[in-house]
matplotlib code that plots the C-alpha trace (Angstrom):
import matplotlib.pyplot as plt

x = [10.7, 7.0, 4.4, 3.2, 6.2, 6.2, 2.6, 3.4, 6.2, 3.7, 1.6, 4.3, 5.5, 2.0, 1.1, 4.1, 3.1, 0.1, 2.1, 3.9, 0.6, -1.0, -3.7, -5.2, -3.4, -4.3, -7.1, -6.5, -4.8, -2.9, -4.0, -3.5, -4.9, -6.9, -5.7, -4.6, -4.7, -1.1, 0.2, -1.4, -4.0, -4.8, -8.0, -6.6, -7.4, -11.3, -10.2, -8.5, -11.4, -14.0, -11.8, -11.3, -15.5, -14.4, -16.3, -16.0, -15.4, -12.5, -10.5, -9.3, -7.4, -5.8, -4.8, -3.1, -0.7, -0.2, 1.0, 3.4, 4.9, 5.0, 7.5, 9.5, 10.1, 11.1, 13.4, 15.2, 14.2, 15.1, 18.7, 18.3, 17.4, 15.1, 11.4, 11.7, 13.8, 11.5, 8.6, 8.3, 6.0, 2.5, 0.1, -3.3, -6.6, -9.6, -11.5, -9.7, -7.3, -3.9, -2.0, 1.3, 3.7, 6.5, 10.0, 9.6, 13.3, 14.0, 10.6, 11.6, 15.5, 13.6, 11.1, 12.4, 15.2, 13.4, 10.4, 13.3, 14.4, 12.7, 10.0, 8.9, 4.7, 4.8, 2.6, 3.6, 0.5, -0.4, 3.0, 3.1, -0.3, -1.4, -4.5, -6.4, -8.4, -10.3, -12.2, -12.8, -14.4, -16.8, -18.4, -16.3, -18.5, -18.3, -16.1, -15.8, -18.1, -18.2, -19.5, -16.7, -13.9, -15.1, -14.8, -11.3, -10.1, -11.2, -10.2, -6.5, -5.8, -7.2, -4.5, -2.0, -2.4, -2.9, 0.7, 1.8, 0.3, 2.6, 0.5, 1.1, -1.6, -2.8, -5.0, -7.4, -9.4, -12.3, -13.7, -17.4, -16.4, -19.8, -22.6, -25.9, -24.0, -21.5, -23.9, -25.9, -23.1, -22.5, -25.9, -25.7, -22.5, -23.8, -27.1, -28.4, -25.8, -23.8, -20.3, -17.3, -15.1, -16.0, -16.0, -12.5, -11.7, -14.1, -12.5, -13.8, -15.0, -17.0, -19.0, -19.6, -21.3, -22.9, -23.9, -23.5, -24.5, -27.6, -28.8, -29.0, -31.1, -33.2, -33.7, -34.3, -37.0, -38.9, -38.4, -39.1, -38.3, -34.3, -34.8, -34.6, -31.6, -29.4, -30.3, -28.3, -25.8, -25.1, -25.2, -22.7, -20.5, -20.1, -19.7, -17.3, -15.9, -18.0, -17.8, -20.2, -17.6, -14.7, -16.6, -17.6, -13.3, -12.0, -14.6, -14.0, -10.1, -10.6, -13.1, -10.7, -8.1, -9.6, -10.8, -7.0, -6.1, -8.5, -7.6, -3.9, -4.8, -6.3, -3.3, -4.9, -2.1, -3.2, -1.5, -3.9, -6.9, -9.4, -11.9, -15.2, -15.4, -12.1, -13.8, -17.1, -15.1, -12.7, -14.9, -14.5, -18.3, -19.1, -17.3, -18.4, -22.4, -21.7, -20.3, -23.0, -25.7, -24.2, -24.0, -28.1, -27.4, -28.5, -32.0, -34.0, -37.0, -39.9, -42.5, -43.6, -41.6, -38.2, -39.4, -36.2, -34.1, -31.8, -31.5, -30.4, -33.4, -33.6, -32.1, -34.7, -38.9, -39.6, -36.3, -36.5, -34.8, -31.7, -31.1, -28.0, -28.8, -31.9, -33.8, -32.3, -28.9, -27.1, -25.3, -26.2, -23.7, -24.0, -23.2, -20.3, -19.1, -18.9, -16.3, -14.2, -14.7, -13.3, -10.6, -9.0, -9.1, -7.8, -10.8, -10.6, -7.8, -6.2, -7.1, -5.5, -2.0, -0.8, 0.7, 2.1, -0.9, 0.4, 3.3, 2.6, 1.4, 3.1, 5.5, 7.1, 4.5, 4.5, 0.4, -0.7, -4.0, -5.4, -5.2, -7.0, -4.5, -1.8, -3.1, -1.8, 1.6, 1.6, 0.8, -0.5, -3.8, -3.8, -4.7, -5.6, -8.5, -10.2, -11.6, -13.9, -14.9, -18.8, -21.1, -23.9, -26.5, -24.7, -24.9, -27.2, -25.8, -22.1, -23.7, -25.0, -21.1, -19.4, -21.8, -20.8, -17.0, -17.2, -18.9, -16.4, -13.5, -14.9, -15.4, -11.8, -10.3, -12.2, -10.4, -6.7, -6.3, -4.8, -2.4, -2.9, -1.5, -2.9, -6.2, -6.8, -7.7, -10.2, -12.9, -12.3, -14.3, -15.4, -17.6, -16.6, -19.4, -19.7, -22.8, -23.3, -21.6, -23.6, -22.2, -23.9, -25.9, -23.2, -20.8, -23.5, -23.7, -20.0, -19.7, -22.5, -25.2, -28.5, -30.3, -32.8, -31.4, -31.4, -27.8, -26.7, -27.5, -25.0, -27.0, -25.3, -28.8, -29.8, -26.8, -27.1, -23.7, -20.5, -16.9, -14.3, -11.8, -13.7, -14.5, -10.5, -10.0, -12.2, -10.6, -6.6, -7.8, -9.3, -6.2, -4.2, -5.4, -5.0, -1.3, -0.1, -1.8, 0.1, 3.4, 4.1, 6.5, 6.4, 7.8, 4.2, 5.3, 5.9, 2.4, 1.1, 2.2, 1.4, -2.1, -2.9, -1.4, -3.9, -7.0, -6.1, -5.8, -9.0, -11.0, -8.6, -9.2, -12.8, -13.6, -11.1, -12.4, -15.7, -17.9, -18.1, -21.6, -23.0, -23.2, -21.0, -22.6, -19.0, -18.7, -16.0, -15.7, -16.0, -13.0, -10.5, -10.8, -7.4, -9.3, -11.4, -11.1, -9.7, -7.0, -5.4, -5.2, -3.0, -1.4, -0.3, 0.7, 2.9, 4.1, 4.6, 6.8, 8.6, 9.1, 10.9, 13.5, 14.3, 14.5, 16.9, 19.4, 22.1, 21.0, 20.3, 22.1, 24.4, 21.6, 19.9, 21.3, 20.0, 19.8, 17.8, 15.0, 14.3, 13.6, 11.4, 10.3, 8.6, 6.9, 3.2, 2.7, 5.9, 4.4, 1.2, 3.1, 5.2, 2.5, 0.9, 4.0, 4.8, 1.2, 1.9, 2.3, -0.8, -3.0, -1.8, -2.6, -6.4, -6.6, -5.7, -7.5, -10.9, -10.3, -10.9, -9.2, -10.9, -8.6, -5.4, -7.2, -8.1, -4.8, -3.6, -6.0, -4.8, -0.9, -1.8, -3.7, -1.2, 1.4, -0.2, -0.7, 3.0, 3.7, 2.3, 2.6, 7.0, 9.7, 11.5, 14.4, 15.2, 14.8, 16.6, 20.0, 21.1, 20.2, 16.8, 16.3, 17.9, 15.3, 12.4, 14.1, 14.4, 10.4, 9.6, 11.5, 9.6, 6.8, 7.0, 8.3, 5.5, 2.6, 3.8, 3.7, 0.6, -1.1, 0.5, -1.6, -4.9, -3.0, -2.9, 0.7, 2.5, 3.9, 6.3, 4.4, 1.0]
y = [15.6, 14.9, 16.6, 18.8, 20.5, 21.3, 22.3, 24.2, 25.8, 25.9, 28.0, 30.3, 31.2, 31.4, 34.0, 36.0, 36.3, 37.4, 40.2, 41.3, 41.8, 43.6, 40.4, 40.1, 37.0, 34.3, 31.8, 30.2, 26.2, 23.7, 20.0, 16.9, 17.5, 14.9, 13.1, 15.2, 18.8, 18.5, 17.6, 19.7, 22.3, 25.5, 27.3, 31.0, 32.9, 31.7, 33.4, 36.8, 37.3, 37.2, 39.3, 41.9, 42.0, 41.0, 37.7, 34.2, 35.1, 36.5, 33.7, 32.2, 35.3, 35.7, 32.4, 33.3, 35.9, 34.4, 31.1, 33.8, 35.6, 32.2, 30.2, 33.9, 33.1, 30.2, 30.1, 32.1, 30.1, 27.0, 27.3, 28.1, 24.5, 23.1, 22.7, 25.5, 22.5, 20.0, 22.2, 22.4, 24.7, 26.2, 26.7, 28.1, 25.4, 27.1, 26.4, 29.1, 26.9, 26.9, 23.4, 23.2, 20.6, 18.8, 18.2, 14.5, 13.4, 15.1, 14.5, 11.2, 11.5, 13.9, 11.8, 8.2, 8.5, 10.9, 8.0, 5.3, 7.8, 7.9, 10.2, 10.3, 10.8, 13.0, 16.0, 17.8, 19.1, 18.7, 21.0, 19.0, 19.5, 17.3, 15.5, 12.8, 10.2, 7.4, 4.6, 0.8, 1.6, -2.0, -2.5, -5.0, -7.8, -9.4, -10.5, -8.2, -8.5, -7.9, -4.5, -3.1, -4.0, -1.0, 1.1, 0.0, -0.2, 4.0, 4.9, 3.1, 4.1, 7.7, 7.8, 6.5, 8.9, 11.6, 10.4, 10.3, 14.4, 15.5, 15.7, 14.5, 11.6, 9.7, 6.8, 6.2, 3.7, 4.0, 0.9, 1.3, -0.8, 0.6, 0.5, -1.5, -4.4, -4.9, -5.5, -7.7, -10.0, -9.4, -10.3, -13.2, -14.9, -13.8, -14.1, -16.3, -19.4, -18.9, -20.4, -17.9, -19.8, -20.3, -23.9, -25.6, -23.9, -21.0, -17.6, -15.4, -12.7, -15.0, -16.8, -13.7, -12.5, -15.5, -17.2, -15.0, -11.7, -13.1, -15.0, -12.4, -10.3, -12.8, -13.7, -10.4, -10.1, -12.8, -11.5, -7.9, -7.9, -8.5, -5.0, -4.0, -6.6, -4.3, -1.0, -2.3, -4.0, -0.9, 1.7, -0.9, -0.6, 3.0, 3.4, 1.1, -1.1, -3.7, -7.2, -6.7, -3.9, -6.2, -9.1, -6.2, -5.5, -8.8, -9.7, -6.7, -7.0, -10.5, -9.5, -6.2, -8.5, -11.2, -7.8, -6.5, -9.6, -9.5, -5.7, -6.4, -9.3, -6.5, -4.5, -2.0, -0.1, 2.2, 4.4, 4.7, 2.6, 4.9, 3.4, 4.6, 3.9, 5.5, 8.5, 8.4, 7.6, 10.7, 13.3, 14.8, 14.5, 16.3, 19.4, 19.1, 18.8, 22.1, 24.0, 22.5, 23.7, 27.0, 27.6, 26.3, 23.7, 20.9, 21.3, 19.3, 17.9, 18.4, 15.9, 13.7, 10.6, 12.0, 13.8, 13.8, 13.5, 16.0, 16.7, 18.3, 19.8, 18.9, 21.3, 21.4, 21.2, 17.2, 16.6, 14.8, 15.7, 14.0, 12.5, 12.7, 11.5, 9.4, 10.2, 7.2, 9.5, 6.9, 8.9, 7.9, 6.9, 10.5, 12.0, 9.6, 10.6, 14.8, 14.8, 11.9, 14.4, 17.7, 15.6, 14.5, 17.9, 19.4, 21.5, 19.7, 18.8, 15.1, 12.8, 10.1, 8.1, 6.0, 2.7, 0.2, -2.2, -5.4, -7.2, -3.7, -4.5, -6.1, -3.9, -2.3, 0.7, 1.7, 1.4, 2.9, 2.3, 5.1, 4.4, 6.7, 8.2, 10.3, 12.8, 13.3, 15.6, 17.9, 15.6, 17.2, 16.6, 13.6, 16.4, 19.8, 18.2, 14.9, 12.7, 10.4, 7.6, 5.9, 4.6, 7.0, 5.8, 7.9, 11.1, 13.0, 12.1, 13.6, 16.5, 17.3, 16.7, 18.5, 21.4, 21.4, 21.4, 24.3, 25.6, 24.9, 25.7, 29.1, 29.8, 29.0, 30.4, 34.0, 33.6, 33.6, 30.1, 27.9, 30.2, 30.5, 28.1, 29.9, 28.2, 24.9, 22.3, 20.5, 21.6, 20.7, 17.8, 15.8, 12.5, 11.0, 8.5, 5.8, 3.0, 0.0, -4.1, -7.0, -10.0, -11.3, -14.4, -16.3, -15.4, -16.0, -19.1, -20.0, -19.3, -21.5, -18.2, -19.2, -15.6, -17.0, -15.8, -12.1, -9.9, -10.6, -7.6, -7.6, -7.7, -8.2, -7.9, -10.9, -13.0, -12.9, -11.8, -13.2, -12.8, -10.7, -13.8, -16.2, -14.1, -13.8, -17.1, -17.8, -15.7, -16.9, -20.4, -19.4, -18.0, -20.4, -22.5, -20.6, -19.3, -23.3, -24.1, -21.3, -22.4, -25.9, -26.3, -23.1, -23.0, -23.9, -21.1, -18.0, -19.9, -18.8, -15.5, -14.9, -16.0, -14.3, -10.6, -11.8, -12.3, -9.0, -6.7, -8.3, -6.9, -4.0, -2.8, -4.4, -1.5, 1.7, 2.0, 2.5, 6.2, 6.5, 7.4, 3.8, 0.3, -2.2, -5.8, -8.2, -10.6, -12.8, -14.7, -11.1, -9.1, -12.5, -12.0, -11.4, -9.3, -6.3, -3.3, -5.9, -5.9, -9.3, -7.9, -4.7, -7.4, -9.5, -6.2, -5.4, -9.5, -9.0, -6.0, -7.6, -10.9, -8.8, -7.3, -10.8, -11.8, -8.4, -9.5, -6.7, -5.0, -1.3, -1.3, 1.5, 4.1, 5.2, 7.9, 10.7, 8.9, 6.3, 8.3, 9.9, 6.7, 5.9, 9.3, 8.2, 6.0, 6.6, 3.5, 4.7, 8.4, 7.4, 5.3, 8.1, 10.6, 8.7, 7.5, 11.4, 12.1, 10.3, 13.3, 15.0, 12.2, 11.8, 15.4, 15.0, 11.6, 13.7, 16.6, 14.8, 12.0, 9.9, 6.3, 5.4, 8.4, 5.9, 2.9, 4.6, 5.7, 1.8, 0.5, 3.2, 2.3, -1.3, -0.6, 1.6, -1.4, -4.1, -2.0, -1.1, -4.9, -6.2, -4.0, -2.6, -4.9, -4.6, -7.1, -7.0, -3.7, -2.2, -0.8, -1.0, 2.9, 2.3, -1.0, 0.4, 3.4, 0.6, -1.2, 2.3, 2.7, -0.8, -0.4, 2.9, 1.3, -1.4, 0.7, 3.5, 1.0, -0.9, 2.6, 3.3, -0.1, 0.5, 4.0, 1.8, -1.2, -3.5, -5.7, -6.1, -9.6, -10.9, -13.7, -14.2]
z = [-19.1, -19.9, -22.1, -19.4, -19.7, -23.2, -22.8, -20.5, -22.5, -26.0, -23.4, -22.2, -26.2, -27.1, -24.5, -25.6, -29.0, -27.9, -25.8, -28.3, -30.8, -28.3, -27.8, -24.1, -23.4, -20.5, -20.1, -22.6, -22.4, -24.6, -24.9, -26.7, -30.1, -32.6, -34.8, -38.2, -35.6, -35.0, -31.5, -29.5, -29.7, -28.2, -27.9, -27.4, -30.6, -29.4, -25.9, -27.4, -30.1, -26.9, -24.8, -27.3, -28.3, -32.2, -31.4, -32.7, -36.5, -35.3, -34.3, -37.3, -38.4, -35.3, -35.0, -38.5, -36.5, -33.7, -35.7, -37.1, -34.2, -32.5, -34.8, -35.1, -31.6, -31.3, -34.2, -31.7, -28.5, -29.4, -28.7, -25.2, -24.4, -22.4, -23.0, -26.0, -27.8, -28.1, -29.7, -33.5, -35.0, -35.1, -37.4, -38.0, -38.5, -40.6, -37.2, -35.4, -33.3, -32.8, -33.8, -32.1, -33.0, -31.7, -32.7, -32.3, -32.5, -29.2, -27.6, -27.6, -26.7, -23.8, -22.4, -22.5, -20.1, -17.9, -17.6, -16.5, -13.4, -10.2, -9.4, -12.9, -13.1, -10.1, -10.7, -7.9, -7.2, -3.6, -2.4, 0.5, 1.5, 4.6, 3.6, 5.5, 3.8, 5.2, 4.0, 4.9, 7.9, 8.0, 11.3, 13.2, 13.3, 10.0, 7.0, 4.1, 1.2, -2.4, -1.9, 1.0, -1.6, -3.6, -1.0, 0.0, -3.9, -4.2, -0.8, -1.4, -4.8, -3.9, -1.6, -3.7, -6.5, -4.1, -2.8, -6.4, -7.0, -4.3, -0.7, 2.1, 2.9, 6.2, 5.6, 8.5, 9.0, 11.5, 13.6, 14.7, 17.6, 19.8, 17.2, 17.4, 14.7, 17.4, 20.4, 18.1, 18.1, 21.9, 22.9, 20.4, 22.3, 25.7, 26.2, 23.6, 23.6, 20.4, 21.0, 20.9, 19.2, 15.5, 13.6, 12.7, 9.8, 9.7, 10.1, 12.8, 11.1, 8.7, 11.6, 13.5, 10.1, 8.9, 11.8, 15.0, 14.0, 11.2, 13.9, 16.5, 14.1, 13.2, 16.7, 17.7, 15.1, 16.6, 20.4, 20.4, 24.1, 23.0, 21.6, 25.1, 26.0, 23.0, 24.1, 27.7, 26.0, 23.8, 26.4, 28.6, 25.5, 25.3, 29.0, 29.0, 32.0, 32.4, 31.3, 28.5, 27.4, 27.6, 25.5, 22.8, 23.2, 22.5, 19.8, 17.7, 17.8, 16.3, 13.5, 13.0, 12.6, 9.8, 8.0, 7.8, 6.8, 3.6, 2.9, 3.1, 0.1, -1.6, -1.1, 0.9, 3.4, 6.1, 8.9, 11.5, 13.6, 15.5, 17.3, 18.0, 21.5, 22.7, 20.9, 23.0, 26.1, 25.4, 25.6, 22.1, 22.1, 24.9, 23.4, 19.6, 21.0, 23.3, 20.2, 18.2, 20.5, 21.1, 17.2, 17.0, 14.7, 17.6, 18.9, 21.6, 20.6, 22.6, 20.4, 18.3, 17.8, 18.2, 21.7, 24.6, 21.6, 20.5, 16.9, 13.3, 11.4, 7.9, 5.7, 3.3, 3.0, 3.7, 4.5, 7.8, 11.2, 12.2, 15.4, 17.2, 20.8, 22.1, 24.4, 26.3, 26.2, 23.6, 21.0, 17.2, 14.2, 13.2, 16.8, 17.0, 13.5, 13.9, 16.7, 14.5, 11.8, 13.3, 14.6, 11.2, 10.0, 13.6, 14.9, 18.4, 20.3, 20.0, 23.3, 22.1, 22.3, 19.6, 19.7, 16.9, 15.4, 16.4, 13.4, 11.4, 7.9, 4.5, 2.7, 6.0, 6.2, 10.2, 10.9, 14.1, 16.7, 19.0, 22.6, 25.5, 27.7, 26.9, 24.5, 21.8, 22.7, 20.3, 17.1, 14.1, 13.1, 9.9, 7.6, 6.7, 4.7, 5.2, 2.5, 3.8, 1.6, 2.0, -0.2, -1.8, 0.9, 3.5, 1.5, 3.5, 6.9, 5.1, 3.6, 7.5, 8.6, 5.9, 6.6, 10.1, 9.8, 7.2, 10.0, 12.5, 10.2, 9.1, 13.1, 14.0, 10.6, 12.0, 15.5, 13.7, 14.1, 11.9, 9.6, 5.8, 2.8, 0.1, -1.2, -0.3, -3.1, -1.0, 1.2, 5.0, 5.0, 1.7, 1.1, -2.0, -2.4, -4.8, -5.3, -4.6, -6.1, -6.7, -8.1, -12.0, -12.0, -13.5, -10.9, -8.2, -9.2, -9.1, -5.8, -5.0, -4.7, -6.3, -7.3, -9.9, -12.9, -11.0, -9.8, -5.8, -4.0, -0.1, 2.9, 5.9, 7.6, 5.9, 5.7, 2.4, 1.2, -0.6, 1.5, -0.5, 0.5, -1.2, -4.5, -4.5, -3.8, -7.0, -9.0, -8.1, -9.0, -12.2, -12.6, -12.0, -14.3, -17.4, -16.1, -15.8, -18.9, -20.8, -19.2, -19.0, -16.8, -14.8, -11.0, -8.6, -6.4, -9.1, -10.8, -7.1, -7.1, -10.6, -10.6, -6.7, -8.4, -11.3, -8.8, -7.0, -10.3, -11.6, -8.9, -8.4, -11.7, -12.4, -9.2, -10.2, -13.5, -13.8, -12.5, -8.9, -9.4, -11.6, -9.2, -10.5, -11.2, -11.1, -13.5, -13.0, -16.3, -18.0, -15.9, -16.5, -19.8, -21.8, -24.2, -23.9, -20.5, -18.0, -15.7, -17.5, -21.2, -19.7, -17.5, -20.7, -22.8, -19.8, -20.1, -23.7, -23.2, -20.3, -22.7, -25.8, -23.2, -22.1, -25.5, -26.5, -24.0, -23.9, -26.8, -26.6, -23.8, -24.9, -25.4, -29.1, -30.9, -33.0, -35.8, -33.7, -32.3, -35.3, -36.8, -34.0, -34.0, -38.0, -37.4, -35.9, -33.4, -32.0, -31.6, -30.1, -27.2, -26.6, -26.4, -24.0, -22.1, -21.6, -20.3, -16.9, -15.1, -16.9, -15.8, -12.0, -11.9, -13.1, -11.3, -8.0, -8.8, -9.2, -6.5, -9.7, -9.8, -13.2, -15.1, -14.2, -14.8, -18.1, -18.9, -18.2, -20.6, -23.3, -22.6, -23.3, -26.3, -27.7, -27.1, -28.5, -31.8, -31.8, -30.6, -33.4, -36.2, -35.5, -36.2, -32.9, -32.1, -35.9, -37.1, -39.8, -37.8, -34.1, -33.6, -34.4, -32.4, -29.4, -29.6, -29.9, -27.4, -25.0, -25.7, -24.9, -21.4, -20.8, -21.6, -19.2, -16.2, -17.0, -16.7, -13.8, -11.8, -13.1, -12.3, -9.2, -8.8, -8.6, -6.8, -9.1, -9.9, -13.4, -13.2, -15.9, -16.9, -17.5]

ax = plt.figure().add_subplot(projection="3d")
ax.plot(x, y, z, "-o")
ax.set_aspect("equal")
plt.show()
């Protein structure tokens, strides 16, 4: 039982009474109200007085009788059960609103149970809808920085609350294992004397950023005949075969490898590798650039500075052409990117094989790579719509993809193909972009980065850029310190673990809950803090929470009574934690529905806040009676196992000690 459901049941009785006053009913919706406008208010006397042409002045009056017909109704529907019980009754606000109430007593005998059972929070939404969503995706020739981890915190807990809503997800993660960054780093090891084996104690993906691939551009820069040198050892790549080809191989594996290593930290899971160059080599290319020729959306240039090269025009006045293969025949990122595209979503057929990725991946979670050869027998594609998760500087190259596959889908939907689900909640392909992390002076400066008093902007390019591993490193021994020094005593080990789930949720959290569309400058000092919007203070609320069970023992153990939860059901810190405990499902839904991390990040942060009021302002452990400390006790447990799987939603761990 959650509140959605006696929303949804308000909504239901409220359209009848409508019905039976002859009142034009639907459109109309139920939410949670302010404080003073009863538990939950609903807009449809605003919605009947437009329908009917009476206008606004109107709505007061028939909020009057509805309020009326409504609680003549439910006298008699409450004794069927169900949802009907737990609603009290309406009235009419001078506004024009409806205020609906709740019988509180039962709301809470209702919803604390159901939030200890399995499956609780799940919106059901997605109807087993097959979605594909992909994000990571850094070139293989470096370590992770500061500014990837966003994109693999939204891409990871996108998919988790999208799991949560009720689809069916595959998480991809594409490895640009034939771009220009990648021969960079081969023409640095073999042709300008950089050793392929890093320094003892350097990880691989770390030098081939900092030192191999930096230096290759920098060299580069100074030679402009090595511009020459990476066009061959690009198009050598691509074809594949060669030597050059199997250096670019091995190298990439290795960086791949260090990068999984770091997203796995982070808590990242995934189900599927693709490489770029299996997807050159396949032919999916060849196919997509007919279609996109034969549809006019690929042109060959004839002049000017993209002559021999074969192109997208810009969409709009000034917008400039794209480019999708040189005139040298290489295909660009975006070329490579259209047939991954249609792919996920199914619009061309699947040349692959698949194969387990080496030891799998913590937790258990099979994780597959693609492999050329084989096809794919009959697989389905990952999903009937793709999300595709890249930073806001890629938004005009994904607006020129997504246009494409609508154009592709729309073409193959008009042949028959494909079937029909009803409409689909996403569009066939979507970019869900987000802008850009730099680190704060102050944090900078921990790690050794001197900015001059200014934010740390990432560039690879440049070498100038902080590794994910050491900002978490950072973090766990900051930790650390304040975990030991608030228990003396406590095991080194679970001090580990304790302060490592602390580092991860910091920057989890720190990432999940601010807009997609506003750059994030990190501040390390700020987001460890156990007070204010940080991942520790909901951490130590959950702690706190965990602590009083402890401390209860067996108490409560045989269940509250009716007496019980209506005590708990009086008092107003216990109502607002129980409001917000039954709007799990409510806020997975919106979460989902708006690929928005920072609604469950939010909804943390409000659980916590909610606690600590009722924390420190309820006698819990020695209340009154046993019936009312069992229902504290009942709300304290819910509370605990509610925000766990909530943190959970943007990754993040609730340890039991902070």
């Amino acid at each position: 039982m959650s509140y959605r459901a006696a929303a949804d049941e308000a909504g239901r009785r409220v359209g009848l009474a409508a019905a039976s006053l002859g009142l034009p009913g639907g459109g109309f919706g139920v939410s949670p109200a302010r404080r003073g406008f009863g538990d939950m208010a609903c807009n449809a006397p605003f919605v009947m007085a437009g329908r009917s042409g009476a206008g606004k002045g109107a709505a007061p009056g028939i909020a009057e009788r509805l309020a009326a017909r409504y609680n003549e109704d439910l006298g008699r529907g409450r004794g069927e059960g169900g949802p009907a019980a737990l609603l009290g009754e309406a009235s009419a606000h001078a506004s024009g609103y409806l205020n609906l109430s709740l019988d509180w007593p039962r709301f809470a005998a209702a919803v604390l149970p159901a939030s200890l059972r399995g499956g609780y929070g799940d919106a059901g939404l997605g109807g087993g809808r097959r979605v594909a969503v992909e994000h990571t995706s850094v070139n293989p020739n470096k370590a992770l920085h500061i500014g990837h981890v966003r994109n693999v915190v939204v891409g990871d807990s996108v998919a988790r609350i999208l799991e949560k809503a009720g689809f069916e997800v595959r998480v991809l993660n594409y490895v640009d294992d034939s771009g220009l960054q990648v021969a960079d780093i081969v023409m640095g090891f073999e042709m300008l004397g950089f050793p392929e084996e890093p320094p003892p104690g350097v990880k691989f993906d770390k030098y081939c950023g900092d030192t191999v691939y930096a230096g290759a551009a920098a060299r580069r820069e100074a030679d402009p005949s090595l511009e020459a040198e990476r066009g061959r050892v690009l198009r050598e790549i691509e074809q594949g075969g060669s030597e050059t080809a199997g250096l670019a191989g091995r190298v990439t594996c290795r960086v791949l490898a260090c990068q999984l290593e770091t997203c796995w930290r982070l808590g990242a899971r995934y189900d599927c590798l693709n490489f770029e160059s299996q997807i050159v080599r396949s032919g999916m290319w060849r196919d997509a650039f007919e279609r996109l020729k034969e549809m006019g959306l690929a042109e060959l240039e004839e002049g000017g500075g993209n002559a021999g090269c074969w192109v997208v025009r810009g969409a709009a006045a000034g917008e400039e052409d794209k480019v999708l293969v040189r005139s040298d025949g290489t295909a660009t990122y975006m070329a490579k990117d259209i047939p991954y595209a249609a792919w996920k979503i199914g619009l061309v057929g699947d040349p692959f094989g698949y194969e387990p990725y080496g030891a799998g991946q913590p937790g258990g979670r099979a994780v597959w790579q693609t492999v050329l050869g084989g096809g794919g027998g009959g697989r389905r594609p990952p999903g009937e719509s793709a999300i595709t998760v890249i930073d806001s500087r890629q938004s005009r190259l994904q607006r020129i993809v997504s246009s494409i596959m609508e154009r592709f889908a729309a073409a193959r939907a008009a042949g028959g193909e494909g079937g029909a689900r009803g409409p689909a909640p996403f569009p066939p392909y979507l970019h869900l972009a987000y802008e850009s992390v730099a680190l704060s002076p102050a944090t900078a400066g921990m790690l050794g980065l001197d900015t001059g008093g200014r934010a740390a902007q990432m560039s690879g390019r440049r070498g100038v850029y902080v590794g994910a591993d050491r900002v978490l490193d950072m973090l766990a021994e900051r930790a650390l310190r304040e975990t030991e020094k608030r228990n003396p005593g406590m095991d080194k080990d679970l001090a580990g673990r304790i302060a490592g789930q602390v580092a991860v949720a910091t920057i989890r959290y720190e990432m999940a809950r601010q807009d997609l569309d506003k750059a994030i400058t990190f501040d390390a000092a700020r987001s460890l803090s156990l007070e204010g919007d940080t991942a520790p203070y909901i951490q130590y609320a959950h702690a706190r929470a965990v602590r009083v069970l402890e401390k209860a023992g067996g108490r409560g153990a045989g269940g509250a009574d009716a007496a019980g939860f209506a005590a708990l059901a009086a008092g107003r810190r216990e109502r607002d934690l129980l409001l917000l405990i039954s709007l799990f499902e409510t806020r997975v839904a919106e979460a989902a529905s708006n690929l928005s991390p920072k609604v469950v990040a939010r909804y943390c942060r409000d659980l916590a806040v909610a606690f600590n009021g009722f924390y420190e302002h309820v006698r819990i452990l020695d209340s009154a009676d046993a019936g009312t400390a069992a229902a504290r006790l009942l709300l304290v447990r819910s509370f605990a196992s509610v925000l766990a799987e909530a943190l959970g939603l943007v990754g993040a761990e609730a340890p039991p000690r902070m």
